[in-house]
N, CA, C and O atoms as a DFTB+ gen file, in Angstrom:
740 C
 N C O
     1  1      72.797      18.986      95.468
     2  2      73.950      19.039      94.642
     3  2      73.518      19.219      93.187
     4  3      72.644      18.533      92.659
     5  1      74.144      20.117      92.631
     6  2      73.592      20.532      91.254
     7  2      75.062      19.882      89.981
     8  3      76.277      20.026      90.118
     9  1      74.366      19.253      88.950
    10  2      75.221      19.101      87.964
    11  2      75.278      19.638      86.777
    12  3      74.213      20.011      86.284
    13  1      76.158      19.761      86.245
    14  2      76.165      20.572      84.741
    15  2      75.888      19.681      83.721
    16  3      76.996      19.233      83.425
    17  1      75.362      19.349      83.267
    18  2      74.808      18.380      81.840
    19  2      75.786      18.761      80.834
    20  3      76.731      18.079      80.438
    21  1      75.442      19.952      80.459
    22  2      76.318      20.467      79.516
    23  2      77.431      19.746      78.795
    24  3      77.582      19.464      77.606
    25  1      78.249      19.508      79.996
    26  2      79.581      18.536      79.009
    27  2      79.359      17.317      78.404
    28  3      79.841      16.941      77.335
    29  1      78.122      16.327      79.603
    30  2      77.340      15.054      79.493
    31  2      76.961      15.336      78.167
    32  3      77.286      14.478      77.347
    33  1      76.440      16.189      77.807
    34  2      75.567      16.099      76.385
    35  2      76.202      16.562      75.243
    36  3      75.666      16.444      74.140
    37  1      77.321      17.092      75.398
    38  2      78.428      17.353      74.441
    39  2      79.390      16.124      74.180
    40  3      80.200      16.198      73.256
    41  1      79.347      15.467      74.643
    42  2      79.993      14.216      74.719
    43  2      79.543      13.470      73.648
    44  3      80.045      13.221      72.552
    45  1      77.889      12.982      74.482
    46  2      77.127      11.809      73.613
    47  2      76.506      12.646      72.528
    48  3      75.664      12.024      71.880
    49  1      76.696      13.871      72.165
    50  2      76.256      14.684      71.002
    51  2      77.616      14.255      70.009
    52  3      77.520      13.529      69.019
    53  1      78.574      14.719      70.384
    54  2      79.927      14.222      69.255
    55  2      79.862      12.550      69.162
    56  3      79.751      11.989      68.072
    57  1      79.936      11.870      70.334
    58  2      79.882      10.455      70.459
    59  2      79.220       9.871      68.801
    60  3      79.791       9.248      67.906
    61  1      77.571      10.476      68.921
    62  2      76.087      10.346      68.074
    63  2      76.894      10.609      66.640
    64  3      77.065       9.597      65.961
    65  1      77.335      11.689      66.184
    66  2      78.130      12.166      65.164
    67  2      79.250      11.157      64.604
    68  3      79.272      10.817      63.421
    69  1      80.013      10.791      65.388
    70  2      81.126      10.016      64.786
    71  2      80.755       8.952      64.511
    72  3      81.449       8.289      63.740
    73  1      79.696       8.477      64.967
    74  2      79.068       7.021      64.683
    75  2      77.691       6.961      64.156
    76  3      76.753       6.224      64.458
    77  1      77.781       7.780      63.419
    78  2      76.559       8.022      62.661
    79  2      76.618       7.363      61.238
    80  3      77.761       7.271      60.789
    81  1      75.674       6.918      60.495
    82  2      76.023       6.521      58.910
    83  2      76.075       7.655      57.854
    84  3      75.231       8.551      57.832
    85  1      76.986       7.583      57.083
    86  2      76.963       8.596      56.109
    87  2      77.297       8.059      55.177
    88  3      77.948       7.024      55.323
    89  1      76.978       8.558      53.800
    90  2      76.531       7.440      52.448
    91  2      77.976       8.398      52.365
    92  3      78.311       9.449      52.912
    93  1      78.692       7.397      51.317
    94  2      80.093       8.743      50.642
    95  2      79.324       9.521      49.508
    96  3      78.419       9.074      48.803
    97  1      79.743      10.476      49.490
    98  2      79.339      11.372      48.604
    99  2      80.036      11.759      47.792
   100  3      81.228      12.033      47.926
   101  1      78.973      11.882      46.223
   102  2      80.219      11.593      44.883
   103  2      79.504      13.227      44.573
   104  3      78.305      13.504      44.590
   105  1      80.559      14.069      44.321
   106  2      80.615      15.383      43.714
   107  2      80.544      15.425      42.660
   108  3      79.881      16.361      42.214
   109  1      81.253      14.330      41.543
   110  2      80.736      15.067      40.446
   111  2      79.122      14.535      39.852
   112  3      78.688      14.994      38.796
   113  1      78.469      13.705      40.530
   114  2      76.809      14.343      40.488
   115  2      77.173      15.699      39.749
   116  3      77.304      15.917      38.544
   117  1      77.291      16.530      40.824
   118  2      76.691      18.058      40.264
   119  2      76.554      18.574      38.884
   120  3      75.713      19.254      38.296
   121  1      78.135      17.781      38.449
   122  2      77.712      17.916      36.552
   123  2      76.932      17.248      36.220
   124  3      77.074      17.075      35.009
   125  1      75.972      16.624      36.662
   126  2      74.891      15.708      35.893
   127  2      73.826      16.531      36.486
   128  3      73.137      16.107      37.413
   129  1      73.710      17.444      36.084
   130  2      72.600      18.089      36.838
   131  2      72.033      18.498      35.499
   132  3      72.777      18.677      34.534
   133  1      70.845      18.633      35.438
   134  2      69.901      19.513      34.199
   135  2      68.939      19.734      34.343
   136  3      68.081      18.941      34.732
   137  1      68.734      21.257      33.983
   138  2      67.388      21.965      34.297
   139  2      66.747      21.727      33.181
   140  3      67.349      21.697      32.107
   141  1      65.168      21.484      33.302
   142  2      64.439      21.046      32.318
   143  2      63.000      21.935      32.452
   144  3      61.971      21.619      33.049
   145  1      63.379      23.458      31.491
   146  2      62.147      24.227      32.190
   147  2      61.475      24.126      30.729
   148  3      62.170      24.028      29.719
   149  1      60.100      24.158      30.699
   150  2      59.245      24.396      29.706
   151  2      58.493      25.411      30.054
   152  3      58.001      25.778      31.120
   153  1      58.481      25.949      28.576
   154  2      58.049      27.515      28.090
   155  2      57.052      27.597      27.317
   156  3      57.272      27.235      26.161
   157  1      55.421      28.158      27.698
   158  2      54.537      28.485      26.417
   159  2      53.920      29.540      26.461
   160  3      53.310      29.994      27.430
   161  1      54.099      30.222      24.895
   162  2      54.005      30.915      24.538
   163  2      52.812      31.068      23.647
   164  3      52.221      30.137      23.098
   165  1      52.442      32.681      23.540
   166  2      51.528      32.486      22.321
   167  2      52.405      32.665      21.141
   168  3      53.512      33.200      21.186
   169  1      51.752      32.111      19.928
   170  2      52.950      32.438      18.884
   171  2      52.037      33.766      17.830
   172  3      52.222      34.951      18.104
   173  1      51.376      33.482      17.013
   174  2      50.473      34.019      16.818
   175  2      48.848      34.160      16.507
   176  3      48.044      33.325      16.922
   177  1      48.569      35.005      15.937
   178  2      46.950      34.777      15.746
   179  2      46.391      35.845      14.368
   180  3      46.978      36.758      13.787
   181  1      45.145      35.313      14.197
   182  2      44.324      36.608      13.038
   183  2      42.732      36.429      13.688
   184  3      42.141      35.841      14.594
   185  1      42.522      37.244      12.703
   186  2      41.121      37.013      12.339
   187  2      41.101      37.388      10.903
   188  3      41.617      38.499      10.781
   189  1      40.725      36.920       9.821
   190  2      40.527      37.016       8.592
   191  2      39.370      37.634       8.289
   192  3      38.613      37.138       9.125
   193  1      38.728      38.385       7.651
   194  2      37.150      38.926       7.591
   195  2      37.223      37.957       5.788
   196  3      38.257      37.592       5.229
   197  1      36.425      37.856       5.505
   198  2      36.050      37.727       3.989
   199  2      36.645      38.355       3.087
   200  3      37.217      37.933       2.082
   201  1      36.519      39.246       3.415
   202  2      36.540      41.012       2.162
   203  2      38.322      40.532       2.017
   204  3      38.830      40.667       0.904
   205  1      39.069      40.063       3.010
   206  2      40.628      40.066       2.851
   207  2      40.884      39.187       1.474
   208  3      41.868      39.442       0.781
   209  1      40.054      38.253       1.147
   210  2      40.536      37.754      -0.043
   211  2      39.757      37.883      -1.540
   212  3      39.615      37.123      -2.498
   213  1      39.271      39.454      -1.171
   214  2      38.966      40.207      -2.303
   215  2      39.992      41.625      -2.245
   216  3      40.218      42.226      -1.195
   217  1      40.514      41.990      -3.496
   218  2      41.010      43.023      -3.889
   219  2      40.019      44.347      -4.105
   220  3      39.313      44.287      -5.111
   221  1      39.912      45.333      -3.413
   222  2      38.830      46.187      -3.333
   223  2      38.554      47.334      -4.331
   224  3      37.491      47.929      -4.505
   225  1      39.694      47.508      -4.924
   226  2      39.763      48.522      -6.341
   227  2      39.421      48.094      -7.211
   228  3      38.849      48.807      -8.035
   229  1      39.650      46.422      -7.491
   230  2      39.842      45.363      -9.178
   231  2      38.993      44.741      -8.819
   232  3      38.661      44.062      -9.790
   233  1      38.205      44.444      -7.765
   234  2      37.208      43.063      -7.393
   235  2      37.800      41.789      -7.780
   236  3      36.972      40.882      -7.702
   237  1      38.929      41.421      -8.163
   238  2      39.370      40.297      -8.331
   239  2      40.201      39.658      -6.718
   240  3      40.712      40.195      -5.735
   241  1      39.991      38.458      -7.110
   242  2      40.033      37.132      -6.016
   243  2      41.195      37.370      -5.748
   244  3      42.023      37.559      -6.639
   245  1      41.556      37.419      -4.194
   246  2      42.948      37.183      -3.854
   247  2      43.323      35.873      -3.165
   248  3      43.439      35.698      -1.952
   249  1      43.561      34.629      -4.531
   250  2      43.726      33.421      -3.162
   251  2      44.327      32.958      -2.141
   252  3      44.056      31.906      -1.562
   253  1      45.062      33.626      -1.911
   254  2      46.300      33.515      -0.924
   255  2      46.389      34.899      -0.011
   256  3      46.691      35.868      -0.709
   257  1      46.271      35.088       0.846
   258  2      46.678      36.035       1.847
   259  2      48.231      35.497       2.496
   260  3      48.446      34.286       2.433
   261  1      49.046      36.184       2.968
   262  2      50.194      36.282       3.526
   263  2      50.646      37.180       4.379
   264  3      50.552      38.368       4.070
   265  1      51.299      36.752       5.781
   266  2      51.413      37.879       6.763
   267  2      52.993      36.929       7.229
   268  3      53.140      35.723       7.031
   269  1      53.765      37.619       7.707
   270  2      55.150      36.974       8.283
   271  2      55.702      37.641       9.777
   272  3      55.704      38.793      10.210
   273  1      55.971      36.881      10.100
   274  2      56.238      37.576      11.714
   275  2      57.823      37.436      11.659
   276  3      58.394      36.921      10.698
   277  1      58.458      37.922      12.736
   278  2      60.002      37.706      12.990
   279  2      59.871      36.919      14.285
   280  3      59.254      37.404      15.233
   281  1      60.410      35.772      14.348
   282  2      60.802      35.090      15.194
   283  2      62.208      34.344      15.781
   284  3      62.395      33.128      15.824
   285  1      63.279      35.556      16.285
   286  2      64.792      35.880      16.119
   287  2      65.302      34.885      18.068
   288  3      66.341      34.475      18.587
   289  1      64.502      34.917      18.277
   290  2      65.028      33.692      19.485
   291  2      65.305      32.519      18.597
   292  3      66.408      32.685      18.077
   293  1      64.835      31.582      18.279
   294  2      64.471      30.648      17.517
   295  2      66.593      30.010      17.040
   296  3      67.228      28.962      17.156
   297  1      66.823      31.150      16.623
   298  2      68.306      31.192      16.210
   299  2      69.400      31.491      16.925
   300  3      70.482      31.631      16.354
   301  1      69.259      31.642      18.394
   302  2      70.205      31.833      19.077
   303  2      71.173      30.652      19.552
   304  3      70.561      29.651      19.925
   305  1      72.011      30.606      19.586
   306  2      73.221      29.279      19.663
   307  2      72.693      28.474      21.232
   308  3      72.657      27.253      21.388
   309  1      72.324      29.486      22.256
   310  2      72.198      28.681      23.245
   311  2      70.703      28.044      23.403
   312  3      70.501      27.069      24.127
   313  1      69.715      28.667      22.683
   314  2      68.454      28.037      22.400
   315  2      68.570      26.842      21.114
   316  3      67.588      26.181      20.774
   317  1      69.651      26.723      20.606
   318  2      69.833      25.438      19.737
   319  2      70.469      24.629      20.614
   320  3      70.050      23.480      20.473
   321  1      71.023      24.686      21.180
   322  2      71.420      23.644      22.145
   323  2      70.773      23.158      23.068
   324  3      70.921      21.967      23.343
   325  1      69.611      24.225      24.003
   326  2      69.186      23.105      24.839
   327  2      67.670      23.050      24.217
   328  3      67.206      22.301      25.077
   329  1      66.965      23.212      23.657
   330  2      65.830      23.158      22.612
   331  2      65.977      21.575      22.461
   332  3      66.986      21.128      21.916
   333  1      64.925      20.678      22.966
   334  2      64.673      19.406      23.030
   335  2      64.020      18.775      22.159
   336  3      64.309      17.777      21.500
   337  1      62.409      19.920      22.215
   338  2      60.822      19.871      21.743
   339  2      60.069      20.543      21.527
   340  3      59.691      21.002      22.605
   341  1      59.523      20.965      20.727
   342  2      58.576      22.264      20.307
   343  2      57.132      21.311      20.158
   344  3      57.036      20.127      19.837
   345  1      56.168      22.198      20.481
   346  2      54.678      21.733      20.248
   347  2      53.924      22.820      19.689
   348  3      53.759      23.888      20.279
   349  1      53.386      22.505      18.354
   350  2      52.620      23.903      18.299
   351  2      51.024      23.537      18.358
   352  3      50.688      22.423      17.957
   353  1      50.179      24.311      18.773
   354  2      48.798      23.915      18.832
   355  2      48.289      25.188      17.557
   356  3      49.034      26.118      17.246
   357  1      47.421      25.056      17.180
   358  2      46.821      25.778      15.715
   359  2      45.222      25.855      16.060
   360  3      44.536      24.885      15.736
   361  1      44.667      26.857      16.639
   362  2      43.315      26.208      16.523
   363  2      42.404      27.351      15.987
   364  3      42.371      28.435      16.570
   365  1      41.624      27.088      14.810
   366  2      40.766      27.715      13.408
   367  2      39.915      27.305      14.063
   368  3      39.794      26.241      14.669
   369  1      38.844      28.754      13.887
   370  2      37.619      28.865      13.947
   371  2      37.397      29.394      12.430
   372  3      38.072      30.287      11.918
   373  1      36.254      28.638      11.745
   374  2      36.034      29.364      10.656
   375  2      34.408      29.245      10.159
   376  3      33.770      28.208       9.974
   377  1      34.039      30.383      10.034
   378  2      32.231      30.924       9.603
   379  2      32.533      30.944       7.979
   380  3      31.577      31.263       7.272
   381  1      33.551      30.689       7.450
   382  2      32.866      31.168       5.961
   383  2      32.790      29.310       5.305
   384  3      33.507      28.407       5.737
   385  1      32.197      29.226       4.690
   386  2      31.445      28.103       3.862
   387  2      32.498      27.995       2.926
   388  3      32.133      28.161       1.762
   389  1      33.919      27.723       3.129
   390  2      34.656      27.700       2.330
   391  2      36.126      26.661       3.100
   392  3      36.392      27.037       4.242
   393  1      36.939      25.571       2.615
   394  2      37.656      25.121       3.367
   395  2      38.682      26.430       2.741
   396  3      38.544      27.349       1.934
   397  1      39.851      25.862       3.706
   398  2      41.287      26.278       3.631
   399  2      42.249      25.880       3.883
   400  3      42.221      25.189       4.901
   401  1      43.593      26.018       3.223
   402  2      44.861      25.462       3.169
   403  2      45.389      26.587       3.959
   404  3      44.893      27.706       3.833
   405  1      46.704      26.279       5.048
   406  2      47.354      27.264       5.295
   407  2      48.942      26.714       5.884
   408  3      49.273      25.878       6.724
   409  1      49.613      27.533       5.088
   410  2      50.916      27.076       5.800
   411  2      51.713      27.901       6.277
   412  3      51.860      29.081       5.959
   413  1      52.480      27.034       7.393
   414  2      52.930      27.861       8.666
   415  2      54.829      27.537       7.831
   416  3      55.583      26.622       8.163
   417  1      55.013      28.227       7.142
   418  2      56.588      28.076       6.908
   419  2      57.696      29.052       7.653
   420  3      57.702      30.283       7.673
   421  1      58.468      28.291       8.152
   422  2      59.799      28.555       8.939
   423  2      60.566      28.689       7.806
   424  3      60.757      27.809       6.966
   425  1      61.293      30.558       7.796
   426  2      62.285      30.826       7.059
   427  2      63.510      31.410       7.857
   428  3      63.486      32.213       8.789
   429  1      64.610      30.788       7.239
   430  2      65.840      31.553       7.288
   431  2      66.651      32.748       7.165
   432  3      65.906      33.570       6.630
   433  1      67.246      33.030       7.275
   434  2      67.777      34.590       7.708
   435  2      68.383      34.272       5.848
   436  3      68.437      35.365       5.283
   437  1      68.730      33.310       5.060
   438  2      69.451      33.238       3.993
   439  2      68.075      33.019       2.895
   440  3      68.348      32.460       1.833
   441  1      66.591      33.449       3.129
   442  2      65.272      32.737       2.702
   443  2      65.240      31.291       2.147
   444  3      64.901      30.809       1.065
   445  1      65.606      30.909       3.023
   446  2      65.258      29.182       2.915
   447  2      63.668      29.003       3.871
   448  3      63.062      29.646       4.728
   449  1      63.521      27.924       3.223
   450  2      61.904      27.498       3.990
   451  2      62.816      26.078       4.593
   452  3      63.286      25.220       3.845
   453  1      62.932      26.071       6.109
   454  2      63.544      25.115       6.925
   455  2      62.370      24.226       7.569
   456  3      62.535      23.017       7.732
   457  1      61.771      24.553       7.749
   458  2      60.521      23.390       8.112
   459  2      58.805      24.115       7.674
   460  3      58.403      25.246       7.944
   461  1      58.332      23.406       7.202
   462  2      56.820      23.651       7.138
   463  2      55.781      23.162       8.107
   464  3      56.297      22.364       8.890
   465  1      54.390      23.370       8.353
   466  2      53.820      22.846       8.985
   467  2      52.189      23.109       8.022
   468  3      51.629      24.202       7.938
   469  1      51.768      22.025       7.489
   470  2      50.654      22.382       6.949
   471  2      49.179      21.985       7.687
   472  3      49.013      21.185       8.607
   473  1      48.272      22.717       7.059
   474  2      46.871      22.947       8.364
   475  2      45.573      22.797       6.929
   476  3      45.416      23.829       6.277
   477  1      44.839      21.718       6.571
   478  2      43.721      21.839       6.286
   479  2      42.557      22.283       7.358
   480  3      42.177      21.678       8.361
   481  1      42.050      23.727       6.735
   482  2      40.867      23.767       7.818
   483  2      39.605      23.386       6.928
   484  3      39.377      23.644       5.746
   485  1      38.881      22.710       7.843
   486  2      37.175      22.428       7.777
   487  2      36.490      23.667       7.750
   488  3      36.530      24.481       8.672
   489  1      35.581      23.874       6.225
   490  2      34.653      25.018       6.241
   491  2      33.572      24.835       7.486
   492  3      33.383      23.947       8.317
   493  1      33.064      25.896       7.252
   494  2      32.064      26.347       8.789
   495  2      30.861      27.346       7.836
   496  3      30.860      27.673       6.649
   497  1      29.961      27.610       8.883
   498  2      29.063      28.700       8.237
   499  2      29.125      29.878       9.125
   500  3      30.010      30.028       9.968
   501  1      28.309      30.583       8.945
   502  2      28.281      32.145      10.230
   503  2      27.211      31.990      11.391
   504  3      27.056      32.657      12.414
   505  1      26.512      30.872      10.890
   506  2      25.048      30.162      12.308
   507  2      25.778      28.963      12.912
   508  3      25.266      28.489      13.926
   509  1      27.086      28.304      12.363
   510  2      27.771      27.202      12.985
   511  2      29.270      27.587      12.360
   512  3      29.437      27.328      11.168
   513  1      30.220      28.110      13.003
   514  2      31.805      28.367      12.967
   515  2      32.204      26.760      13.330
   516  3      31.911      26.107      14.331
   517  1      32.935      26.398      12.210
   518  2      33.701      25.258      12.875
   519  2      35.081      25.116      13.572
   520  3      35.967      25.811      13.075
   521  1      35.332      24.551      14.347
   522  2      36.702      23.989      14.854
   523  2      37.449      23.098      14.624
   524  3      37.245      21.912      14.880
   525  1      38.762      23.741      13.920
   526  2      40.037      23.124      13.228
   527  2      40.977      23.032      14.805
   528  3      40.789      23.790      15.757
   529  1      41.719      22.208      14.769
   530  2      42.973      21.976      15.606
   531  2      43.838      21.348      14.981
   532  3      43.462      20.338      14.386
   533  1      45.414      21.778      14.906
   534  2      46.387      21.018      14.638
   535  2      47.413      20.805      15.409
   536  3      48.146      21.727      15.767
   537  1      47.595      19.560      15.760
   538  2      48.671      19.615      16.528
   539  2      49.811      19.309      16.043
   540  3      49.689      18.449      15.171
   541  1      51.077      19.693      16.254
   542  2      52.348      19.282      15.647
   543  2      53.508      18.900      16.538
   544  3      53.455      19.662      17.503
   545  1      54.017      18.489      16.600
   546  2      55.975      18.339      17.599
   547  2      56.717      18.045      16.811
   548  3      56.737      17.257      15.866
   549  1      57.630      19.017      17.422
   550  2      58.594      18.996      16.614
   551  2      59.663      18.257      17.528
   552  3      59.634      18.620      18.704
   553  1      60.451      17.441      17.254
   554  2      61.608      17.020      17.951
   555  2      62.981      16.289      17.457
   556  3      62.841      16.055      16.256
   557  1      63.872      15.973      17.779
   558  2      64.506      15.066      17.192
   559  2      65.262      16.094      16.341
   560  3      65.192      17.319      16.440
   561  1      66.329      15.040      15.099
   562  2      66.475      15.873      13.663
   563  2      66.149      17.218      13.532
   564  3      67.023      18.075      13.401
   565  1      64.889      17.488      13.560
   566  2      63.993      18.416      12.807
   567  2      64.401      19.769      13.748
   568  3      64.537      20.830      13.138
   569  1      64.637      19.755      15.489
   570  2      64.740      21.038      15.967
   571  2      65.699      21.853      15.593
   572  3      65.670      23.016      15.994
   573  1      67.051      21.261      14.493
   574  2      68.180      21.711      14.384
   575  2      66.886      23.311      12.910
   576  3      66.523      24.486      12.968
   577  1      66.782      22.197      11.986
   578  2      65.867      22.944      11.335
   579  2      65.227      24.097      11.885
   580  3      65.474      25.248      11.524
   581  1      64.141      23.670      13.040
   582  2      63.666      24.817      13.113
   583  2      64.231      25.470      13.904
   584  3      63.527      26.425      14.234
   585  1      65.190      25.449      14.407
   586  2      65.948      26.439      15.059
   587  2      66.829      27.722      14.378
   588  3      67.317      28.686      14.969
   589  1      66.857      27.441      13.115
   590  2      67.690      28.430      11.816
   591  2      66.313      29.486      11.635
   592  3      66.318      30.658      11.259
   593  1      65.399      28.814      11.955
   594  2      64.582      30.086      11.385
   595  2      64.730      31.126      12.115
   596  3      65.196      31.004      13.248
   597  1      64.396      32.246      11.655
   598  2      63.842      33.749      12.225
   599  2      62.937      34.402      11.720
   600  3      62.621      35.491      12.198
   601  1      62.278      33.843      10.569
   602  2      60.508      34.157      10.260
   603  2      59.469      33.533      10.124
   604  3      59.221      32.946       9.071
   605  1      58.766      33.532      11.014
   606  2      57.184      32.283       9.943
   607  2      56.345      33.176       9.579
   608  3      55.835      34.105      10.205
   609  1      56.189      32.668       8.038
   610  2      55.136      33.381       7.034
   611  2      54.071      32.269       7.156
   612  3      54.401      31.086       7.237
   613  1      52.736      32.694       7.168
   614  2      51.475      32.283       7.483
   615  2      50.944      32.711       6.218
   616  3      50.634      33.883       6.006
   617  1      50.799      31.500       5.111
   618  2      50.197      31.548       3.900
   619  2      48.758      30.903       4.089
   620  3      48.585      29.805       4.618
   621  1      47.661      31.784       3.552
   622  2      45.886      31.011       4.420
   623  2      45.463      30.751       2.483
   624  3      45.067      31.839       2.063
   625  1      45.461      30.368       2.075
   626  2      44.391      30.266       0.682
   627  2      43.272      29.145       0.620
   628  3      43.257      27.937       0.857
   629  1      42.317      30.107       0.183
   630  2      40.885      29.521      -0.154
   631  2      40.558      29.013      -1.072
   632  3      40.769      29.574      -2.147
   633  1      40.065      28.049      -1.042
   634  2      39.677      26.823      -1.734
   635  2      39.063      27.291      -3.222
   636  3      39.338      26.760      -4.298
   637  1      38.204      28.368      -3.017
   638  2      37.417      28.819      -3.936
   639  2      36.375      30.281      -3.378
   640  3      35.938      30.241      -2.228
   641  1      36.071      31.415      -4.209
   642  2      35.588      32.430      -3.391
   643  2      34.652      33.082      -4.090
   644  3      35.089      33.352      -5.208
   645  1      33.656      33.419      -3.937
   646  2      32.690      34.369      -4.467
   647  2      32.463      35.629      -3.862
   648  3      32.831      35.629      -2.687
   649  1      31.856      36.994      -4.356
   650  2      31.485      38.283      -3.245
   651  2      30.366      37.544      -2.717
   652  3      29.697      38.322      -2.037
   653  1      29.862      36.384      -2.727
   654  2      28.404      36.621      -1.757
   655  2      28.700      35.583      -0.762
   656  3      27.740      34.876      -0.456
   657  1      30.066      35.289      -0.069
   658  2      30.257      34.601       0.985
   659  2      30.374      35.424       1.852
   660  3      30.342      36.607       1.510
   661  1      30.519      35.140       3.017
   662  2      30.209      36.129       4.964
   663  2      30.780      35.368       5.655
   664  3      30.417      34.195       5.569
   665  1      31.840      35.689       6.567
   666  2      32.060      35.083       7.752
   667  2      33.435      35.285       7.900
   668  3      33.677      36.443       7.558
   669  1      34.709      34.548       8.340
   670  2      35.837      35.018       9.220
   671  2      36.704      33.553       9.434
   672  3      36.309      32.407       9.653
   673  1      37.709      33.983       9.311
   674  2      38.689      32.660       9.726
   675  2      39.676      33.732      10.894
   676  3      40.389      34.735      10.866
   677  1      39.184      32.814      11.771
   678  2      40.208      32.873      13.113
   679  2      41.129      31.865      13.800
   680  3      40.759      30.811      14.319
   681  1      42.652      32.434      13.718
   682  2      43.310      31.110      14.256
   683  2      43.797      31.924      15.222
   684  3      44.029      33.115      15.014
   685  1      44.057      31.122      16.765
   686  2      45.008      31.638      17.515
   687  2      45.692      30.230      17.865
   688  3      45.063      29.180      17.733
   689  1      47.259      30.277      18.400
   690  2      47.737      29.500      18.263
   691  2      48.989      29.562      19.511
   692  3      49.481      30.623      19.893
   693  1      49.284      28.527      19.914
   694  2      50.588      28.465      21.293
   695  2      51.164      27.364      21.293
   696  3      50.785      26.226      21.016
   697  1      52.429      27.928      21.736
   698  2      53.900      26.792      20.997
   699  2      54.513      26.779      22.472
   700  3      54.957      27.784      23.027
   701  1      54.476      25.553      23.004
   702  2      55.384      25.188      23.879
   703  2      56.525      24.739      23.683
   704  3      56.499      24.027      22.680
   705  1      57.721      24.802      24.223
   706  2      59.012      24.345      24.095
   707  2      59.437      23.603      25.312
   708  3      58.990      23.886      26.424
   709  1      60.458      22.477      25.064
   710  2      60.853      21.758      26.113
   711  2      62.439      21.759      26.265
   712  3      63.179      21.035      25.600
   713  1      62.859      22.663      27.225
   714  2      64.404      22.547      26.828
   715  2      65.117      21.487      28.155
   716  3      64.634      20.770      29.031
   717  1      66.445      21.846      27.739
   718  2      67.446      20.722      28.551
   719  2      68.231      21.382      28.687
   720  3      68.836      21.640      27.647
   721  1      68.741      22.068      29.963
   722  2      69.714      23.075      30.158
   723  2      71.193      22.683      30.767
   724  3      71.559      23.525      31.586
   725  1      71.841      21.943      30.630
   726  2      73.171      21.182      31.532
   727  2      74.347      22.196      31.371
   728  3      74.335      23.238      30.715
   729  1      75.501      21.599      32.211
   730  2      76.227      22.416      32.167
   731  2      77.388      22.199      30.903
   732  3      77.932      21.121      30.665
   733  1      77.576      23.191      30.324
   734  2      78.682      23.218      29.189
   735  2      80.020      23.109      29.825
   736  3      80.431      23.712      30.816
   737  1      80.827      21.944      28.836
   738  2      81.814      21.605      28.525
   739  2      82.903      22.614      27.782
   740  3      84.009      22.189      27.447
């Protein structure tokens, strides 16, 4: 005699189901949801030769070099909002026998300087390059700031300079960001 299970197990299969535990479940969770992706980037870099902070027609000293980048994310409404934390890393290699000041200023689309970031580097020689690092975060208060910008000008000036110095200032540098992405209201 043969039996069909089939229904037998459809039974104690629904039976299993209706008497099963189930936590209640609260939906609006889902608005508490937030994506939290972090982003790094390079931001920028040089290499400086010597000769850059001599004028080559006049032989006179140029103490300050200046280069400016556009940095137009920075100002977008939805990157001010979920923009948490910025980190920038700075790291100088430098062969010339000379320290240096350099500042990393965040400007405005109206030329305001909205946040600075300043960098003493440690002189070096061209038989021993030394290593500068700066680290910075930005957070809090301050991201509203740097979030207006859309240029950083990279001002490098030397301490002091002669034609019979040799060697190179190299920075390369990477900026992580930490955002908070939820859902808008």
């Amino acid at each position: 005699m043969r039996t069909n299970l089939f229904p037998s197990f459809l039974v104690c299969f629904g039976l299993m189901l209706l008497g099963s535990c189930a936590k209640d479940v609260d939906f609006d969770q889902a608005n508490e949801v937030a994506l939290r992706p972090v982003v790094e980037l390079n931001l920028i870099f040089f290499d400086l030769q010597f000769d850059r902070f001599f004028d080559q027609e006049t032989g006179q000293i140029n103490q300050i070099v200046r280069d400016t980048t556009e940095i137009r994310f920075l100002d977008d409404s939805g990157t001010q909002e979920s923009l948490q934390r910025v980190d920038f890393l700075f790291r100088f290699t430098n062969s010339i026998d000379r320290t240096f000041q350099v500042d990393f200023r965040f400007i405005s689309q109206q030329n305001d300087t909205v946040y600075t970031i300043p960098a003493q580097v440690i002189n070096g020689s061209v038989s021993a390059p030394v290593l500068t690092e700066i680290f910075e975060v930005v957070e809090g208060d301050q991201i509203m700031n740097l979030t207006m910008a859309n240029r950083l000008v990279v001002e490098t000036e030397i301490a002091s300079a002669d034609p019979g110095l040799e060697g190179n200032l190299n920075l390369q540098s990477k900026t992580t960001y930490f955002f908070e992405i939820k859902e808008r209201e």
